[in-house]
C-alpha positions as CSV (number, residue, x, y, z in Angstrom):
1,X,0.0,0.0,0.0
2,X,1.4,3.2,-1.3
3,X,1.7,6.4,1.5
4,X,-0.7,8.2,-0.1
5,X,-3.5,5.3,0.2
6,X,-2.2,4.7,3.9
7,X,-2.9,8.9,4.6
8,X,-6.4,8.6,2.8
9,X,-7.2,5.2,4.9
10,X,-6.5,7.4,8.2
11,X,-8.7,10.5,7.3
12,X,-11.2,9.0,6.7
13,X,-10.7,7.2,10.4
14,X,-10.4,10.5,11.8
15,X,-13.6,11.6,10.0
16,X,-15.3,7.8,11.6
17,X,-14.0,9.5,15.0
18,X,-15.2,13.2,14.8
19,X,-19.0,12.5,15.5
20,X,-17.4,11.2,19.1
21,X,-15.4,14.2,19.4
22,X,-17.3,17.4,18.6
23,X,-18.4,18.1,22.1
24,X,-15.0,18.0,22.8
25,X,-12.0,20.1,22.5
26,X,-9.8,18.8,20.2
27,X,-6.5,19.0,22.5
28,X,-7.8,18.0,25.6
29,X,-9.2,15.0,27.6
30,X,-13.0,15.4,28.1
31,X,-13.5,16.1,31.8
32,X,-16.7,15.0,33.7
33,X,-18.9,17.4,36.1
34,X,-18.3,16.5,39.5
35,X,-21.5,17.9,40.7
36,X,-23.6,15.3,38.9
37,X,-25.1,12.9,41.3
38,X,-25.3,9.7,39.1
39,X,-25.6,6.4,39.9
40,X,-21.7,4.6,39.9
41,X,-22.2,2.5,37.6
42,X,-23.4,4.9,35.1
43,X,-20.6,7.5,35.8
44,X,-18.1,4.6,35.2
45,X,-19.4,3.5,32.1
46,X,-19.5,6.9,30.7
47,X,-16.1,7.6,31.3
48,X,-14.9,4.0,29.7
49,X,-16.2,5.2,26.6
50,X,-15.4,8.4,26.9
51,X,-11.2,6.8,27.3
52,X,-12.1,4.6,24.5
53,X,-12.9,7.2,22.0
54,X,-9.7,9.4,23.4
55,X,-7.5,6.1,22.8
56,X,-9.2,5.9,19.5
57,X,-8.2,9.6,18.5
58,X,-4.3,9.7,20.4
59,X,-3.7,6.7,17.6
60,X,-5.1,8.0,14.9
61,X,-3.1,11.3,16.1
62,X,-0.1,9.1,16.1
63,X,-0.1,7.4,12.5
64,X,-1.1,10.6,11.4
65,X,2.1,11.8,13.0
66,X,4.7,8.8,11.7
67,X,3.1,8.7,8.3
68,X,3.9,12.0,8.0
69,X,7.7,11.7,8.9
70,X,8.6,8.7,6.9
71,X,6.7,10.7,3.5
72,X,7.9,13.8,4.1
73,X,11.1,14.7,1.8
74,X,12.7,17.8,2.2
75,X,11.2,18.8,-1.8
76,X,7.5,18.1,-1.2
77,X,7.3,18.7,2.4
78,X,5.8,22.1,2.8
79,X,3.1,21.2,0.6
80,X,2.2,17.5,1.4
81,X,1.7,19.4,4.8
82,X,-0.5,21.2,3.5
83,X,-2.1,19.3,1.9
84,X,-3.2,17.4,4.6
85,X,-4.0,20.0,6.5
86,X,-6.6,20.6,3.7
87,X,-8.0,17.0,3.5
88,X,-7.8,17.0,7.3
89,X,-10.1,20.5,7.7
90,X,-12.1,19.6,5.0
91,X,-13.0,16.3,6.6
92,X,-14.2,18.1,9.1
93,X,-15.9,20.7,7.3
94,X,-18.3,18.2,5.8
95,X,-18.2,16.1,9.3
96,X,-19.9,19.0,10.9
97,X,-22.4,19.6,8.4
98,X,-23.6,16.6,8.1
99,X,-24.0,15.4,11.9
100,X,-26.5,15.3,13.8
101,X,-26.6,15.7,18.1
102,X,-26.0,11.8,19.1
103,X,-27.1,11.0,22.7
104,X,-23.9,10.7,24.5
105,X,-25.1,7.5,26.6
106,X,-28.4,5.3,26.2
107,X,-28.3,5.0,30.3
108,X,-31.8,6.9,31.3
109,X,-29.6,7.9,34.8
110,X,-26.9,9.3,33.1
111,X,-29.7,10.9,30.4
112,X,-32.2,12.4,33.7
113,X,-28.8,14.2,35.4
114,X,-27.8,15.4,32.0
115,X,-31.3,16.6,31.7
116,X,-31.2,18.0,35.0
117,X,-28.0,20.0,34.8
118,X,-29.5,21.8,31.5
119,X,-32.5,22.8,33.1
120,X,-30.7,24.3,36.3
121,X,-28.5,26.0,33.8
122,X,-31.7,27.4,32.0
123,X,-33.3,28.3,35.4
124,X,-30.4,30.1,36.3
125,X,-30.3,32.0,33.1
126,X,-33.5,32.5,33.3
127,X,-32.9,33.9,37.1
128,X,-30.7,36.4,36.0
129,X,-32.7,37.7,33.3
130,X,-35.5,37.7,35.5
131,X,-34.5,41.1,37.8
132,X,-34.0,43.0,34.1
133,X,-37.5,42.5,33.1
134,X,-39.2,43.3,36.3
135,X,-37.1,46.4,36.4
136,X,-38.2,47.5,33.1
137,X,-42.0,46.5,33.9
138,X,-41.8,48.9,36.7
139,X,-40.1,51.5,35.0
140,X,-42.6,51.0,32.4
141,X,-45.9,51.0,34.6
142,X,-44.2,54.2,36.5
143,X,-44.3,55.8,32.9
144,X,-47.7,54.6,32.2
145,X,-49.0,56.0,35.7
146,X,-47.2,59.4,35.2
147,X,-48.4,59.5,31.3
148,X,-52.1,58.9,32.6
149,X,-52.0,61.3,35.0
150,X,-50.8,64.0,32.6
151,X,-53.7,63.1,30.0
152,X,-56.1,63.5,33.0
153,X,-54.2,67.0,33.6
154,X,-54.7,67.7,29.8
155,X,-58.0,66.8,29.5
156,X,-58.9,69.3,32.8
157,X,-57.4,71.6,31.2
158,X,-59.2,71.4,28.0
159,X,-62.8,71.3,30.0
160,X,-62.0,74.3,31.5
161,X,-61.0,76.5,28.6
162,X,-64.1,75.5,27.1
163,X,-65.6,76.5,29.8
164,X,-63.7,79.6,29.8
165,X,-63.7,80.0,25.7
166,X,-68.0,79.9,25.8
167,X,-68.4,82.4,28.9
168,X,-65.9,84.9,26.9
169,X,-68.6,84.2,23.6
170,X,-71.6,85.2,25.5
171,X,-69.8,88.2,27.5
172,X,-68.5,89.5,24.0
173,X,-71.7,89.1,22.6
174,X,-73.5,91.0,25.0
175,X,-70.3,93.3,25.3
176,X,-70.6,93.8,21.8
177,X,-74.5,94.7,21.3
178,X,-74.4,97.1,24.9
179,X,-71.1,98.9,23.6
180,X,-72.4,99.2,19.9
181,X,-75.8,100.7,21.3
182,X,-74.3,102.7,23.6
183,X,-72.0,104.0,21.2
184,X,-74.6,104.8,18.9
185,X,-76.6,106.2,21.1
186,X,-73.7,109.0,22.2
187,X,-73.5,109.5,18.3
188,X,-76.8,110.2,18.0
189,X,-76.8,112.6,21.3
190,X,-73.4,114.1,19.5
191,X,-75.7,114.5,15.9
192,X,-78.5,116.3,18.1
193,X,-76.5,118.2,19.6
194,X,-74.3,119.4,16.3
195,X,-77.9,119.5,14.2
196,X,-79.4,122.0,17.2
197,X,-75.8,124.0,16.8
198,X,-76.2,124.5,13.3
199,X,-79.7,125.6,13.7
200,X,-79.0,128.2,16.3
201,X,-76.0,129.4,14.4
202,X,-78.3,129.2,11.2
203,X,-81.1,131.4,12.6
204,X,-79.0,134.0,14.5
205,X,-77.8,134.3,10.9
206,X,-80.2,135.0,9.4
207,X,-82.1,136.8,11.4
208,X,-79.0,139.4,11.6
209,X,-78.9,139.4,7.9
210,X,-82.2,138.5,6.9
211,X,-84.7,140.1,8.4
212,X,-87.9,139.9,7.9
213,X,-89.6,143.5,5.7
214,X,-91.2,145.4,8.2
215,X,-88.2,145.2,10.6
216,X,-85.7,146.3,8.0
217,X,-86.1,150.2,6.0
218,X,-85.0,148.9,2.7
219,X,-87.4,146.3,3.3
220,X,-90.4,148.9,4.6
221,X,-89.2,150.8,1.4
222,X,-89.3,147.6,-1.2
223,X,-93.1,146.8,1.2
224,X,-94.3,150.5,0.2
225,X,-94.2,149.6,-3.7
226,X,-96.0,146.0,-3.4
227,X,-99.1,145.5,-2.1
228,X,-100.1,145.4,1.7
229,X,-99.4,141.6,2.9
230,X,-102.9,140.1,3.7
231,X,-100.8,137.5,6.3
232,X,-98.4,137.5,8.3
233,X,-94.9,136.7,6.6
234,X,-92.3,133.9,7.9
235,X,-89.0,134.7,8.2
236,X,-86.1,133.1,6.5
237,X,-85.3,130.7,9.1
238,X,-88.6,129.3,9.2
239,X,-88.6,128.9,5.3
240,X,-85.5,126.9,5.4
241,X,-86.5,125.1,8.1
242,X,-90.0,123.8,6.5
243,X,-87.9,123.0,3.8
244,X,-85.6,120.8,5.2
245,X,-88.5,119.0,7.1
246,X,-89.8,118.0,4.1
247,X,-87.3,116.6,2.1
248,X,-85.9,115.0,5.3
249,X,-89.5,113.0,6.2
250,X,-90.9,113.1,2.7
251,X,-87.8,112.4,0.5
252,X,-90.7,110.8,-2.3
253,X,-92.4,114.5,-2.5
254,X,-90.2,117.0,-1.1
255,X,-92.0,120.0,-2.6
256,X,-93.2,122.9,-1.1
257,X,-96.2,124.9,-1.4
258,X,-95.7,128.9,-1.3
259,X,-98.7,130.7,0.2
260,X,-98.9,134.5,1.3
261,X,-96.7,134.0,3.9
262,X,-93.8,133.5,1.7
263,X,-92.0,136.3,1.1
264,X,-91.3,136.8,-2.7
265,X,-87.5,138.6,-2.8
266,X,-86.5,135.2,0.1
267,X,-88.3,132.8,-2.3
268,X,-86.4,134.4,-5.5
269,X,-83.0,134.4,-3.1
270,X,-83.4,130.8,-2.5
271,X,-84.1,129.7,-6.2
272,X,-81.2,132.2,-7.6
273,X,-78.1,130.9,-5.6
274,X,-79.3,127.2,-6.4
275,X,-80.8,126.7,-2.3
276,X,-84.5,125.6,-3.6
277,X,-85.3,124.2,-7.0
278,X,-89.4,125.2,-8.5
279,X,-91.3,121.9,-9.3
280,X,-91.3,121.6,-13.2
281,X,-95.1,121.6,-13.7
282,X,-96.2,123.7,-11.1
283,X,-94.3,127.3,-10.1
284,X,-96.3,127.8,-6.9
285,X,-93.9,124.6,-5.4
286,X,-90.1,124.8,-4.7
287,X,-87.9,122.1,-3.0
288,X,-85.1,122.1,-0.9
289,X,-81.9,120.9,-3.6
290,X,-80.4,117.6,-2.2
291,X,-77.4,118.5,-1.0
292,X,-76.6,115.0,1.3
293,X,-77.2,113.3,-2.0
């Protein structure tokens, strides 16, 4: 058998031999737990076979090892090491994907206190995760609490400006109609007032310029030509003034009749500077001209 068939015979030993070996290290003996309170028998018999598959693995460590030095040349030996290192890892490689977790003994004690060792390591993780999570409950039912009292807080708040917002409506509703009739109501005492102004100022006016014939010479003159007044005549003022009435509550039919009390020169005064207009179809009526319009 040639060296290379001998190296090939051994890998795939070693290959045969790393199921038994992958919960071990690969450079040391397996040790057993102390702790583990198994029967003696079955703690014996697991560690026979665990020294019969470390036996099994120091030989084939061994061949591996003389096979190697009686190959070897001092031309090839760098890369026959290599390569089986290669074969070796590669082994392995497909060793590992392929296998499957094997029960390490078929004895139900040795299986129970294997059982029970993983489940005190699992409560015990579980034990020290255990403090986290009720910290973080707390922590998150102390935000809850605090984020429920300030929604209560909010919603208060919001009751209470509504509250607030529909008393201001009503009190700037009413505020609003009191202070727009009261205002209009000092506007209207301020019109008065300015109209009764104007008429005062108006009739001291004209009664200093205009007054009325027989109170005047140029007008006793101007009344000694015409004919004897059968009524008594209206001053200026009052002329005006019955002419403004009118077109202020009739606007429809502002026109005016003239009568004997009319003086004629006031009535042509009024029509020649564009103060009274006649009616169209009838000469004995004059209006006051519009001049708000």
């Amino acid at each position: 058998m040639s060296p290379r068939d001998k190296q090939d015979e051994l890998l795939q030993e070693v290959e045969k031999l790393a199921k038994h070996m992958s919960i071990y290290p690969h450079n040391l003996a397996p040790k057993i737990a102390t702790n583990l309170e198994c029967p003696v028998n079955a703690k014996e018999e697991l560690l026979d076979e665990c020294e019969v598959i470390w036996k099994k693995l120091e030989e084939c460590q061994s061949k591996l090892t003389l096979l190697g030095t009686e190959t070897l040349t001092d031309s090839d030996a760098q890369l026959s090491l290599l390569m089986m290192r290669v074969k070796a890892l590669t082994a392995e490689y497909n060793q590992w994907q392929k296998q499957t977790p094997e029960i390490i003994s078929t004895n139900p004690d040795v299986l129970v206190e294997l059982g029970k060792e993983e489940l005190q390591k699992v409560n015990h993780d579980l034990e020290m995760v255990l403090p986290i999570f009720k910290a973080r409950n707390k922590k998150l039912k102390e935000d809850l609490k605090r984020e429920q009292q300030w929604l209560e807080e909010q919603q208060q708040l919001v009751e209470a400006l509504s509250v607030i917002e529909e008393e201001m409506k009503n009190q700037v509703v009413q505020f609003s109609e009191k202070r727009a009739f009261q205002e209009l109501k000092i506007k209207m005492l301020k019109i008065k007032e300015y109209k009764e102004e104007l008429l005062s100022a108006l009739g001291e006016f004209l009664e200093e310029h205009f007054p009325l014939p027989e109170e005047d010479g140029s007008a006793k003159k101007k009344k000694s030509l015409a004919k004897e007044p059968t009524m008594e005549l209206i001053t200026l003022h009052e002329i005006l003034e019955s002419l403004i009435n009118k077109l202020m509550t009739a606007p429809n039919d502002p026109y005016l009749t003239i009568n004997d009390t009319f003086w004629p020169p006031y009535i042509e005064l009024l029509l020649r500077y564009g103060i009274a207009l006649r009616h169209p179809d009838d000469p004995k009526r004059i209006r006051l001209e519009a001049f708000h319009q």
